[in-house]
N, C-alpha and C positions, 0 to 999 in steps of 0.2 A: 224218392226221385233218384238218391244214388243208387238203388239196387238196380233201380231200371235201367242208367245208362249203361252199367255193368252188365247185363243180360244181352243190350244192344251191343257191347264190343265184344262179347265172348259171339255173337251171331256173327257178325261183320267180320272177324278174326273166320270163321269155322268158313264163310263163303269164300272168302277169300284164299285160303288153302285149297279148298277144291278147285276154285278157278286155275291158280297156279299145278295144282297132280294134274286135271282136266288138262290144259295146253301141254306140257310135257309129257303123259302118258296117255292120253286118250282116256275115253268113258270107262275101261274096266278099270284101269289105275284112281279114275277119280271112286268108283263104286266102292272099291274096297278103302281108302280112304275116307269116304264119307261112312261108311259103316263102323272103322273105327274111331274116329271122331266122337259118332253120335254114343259109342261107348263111353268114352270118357267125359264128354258134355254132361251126359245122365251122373255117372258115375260124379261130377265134381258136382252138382245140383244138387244131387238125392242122398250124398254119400257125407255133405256137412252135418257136423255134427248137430242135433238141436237142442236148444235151451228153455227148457221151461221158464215161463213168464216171472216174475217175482210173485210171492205169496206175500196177503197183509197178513199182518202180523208176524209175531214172532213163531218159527217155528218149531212145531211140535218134538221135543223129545227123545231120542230113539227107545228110552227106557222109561217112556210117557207110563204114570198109571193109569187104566183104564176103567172105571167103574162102570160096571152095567146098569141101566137106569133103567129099559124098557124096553120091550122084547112086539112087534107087530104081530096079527094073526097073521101073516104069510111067513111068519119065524123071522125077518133083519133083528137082527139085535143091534142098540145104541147105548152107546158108552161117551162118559166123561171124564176128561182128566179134569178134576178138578182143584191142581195144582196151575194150573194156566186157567183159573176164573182173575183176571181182572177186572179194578175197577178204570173207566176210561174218565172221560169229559162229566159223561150225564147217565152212561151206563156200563152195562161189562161186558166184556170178550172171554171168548172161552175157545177151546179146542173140541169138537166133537169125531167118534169115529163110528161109522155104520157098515157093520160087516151083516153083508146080505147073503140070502142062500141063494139065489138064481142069477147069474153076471147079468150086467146092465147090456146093451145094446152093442155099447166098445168091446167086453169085457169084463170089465170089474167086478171087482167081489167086496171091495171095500171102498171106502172114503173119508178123507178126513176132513171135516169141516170146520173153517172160523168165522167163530161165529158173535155178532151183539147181540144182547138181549134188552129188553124195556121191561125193568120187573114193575112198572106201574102198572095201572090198571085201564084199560084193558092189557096182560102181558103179552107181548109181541117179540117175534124174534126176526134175523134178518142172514142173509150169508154174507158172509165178506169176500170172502174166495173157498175152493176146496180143491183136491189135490184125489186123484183116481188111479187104484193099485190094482193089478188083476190079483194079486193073492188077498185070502183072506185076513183081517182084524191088519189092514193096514201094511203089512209086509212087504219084505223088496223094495222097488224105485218105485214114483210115482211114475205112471208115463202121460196123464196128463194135468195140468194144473188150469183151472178155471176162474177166472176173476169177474163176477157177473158184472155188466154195464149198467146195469140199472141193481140196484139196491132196493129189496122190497122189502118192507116191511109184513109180515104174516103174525096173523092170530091163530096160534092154533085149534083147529076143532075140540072141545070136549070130551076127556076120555082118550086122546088118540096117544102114541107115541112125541109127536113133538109136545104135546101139553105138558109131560111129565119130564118131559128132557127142561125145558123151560122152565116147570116147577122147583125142580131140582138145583137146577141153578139161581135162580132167583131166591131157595129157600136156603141155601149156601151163601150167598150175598147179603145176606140180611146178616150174617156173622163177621161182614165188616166193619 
């Protein structure tokens, strides 16, 4: 609500100068003022800095280790640190990273995920949030961080890369 009235007094502020060059200069006096204006309008909009959302959990490491777990037929490779396997409430959290060989859609070439697991039976994993890097195996800033609204719970297919990313942590967790 406050950003909006603030959008409506930075409008009501930029008419309002025009009105004012308009009567004192006439139309070319207002045109070039409203051209630069709309420069600096854009420019204070577009030009704030932005903050990625918070990430659950704790974040990952800069000097995370990264174990290779499983490798997809289209070649992503997934890796765990499994130094950030915790136990939580009822299950564990962990850090995942999937450096892909084709960028996603944004971009990307990696991701890092946190993630629960259900090492019961059926084992089920979930995301909590994840964080999207255009360089590969996680590298540089993130530029964007994802916190899904809905929390799904997934089984993974048999045989696939999450099953053994899951197995792996679950068969880590059983050593606490």
């Amino acid at each position: 609500m406050l950003q909006w009235l603030g959008e409506v007094s930075i409008l009501v502020l930029f008419l309002g100068i025009l009105i004012m060059v308009f009567q004192k200069y006439g139309a070319r006096g207002a045109v070039v003022v409203a051209i630069l204006l709309t420069f600096f309008l854009f420019a204070f909009v577009y030009g704030q800095p932005t903050q990625l959302p918070p990430v659950r959990g704790s974040m990952p490491s800069i000097n995370s280790q990264w174990t290779k777990v499983s490798e997809n037929e289209i070649g992503d490779t997934f890796y765990i640190d499994f130094n950030t396997v915790k136990k939580g409430d009822e299950h564990f959290h962990y850090w995942e990273l999937n450096d892909l060989v084709k960028p996603l859609t944004g971009g990307a070439l990696s991701a890092k995920t946190y993630r629960e697991v259900d090492c019961g039976i059926p084992r089920k994993r979930r995301a909590l949030s994840y964080m999207l890097y255009k360089e590969s195996m996680g590298k540089g800033t993130a530029y964007s961080t994802v916190i899904p609204k809905e929390l799904v719970w997934i089984d993974p297919s048999p045989g696939s890369s999450s099953e053994k990313i899951l197995d792996a942590v679950c068969d880590y967790a059983d050593c606490f």
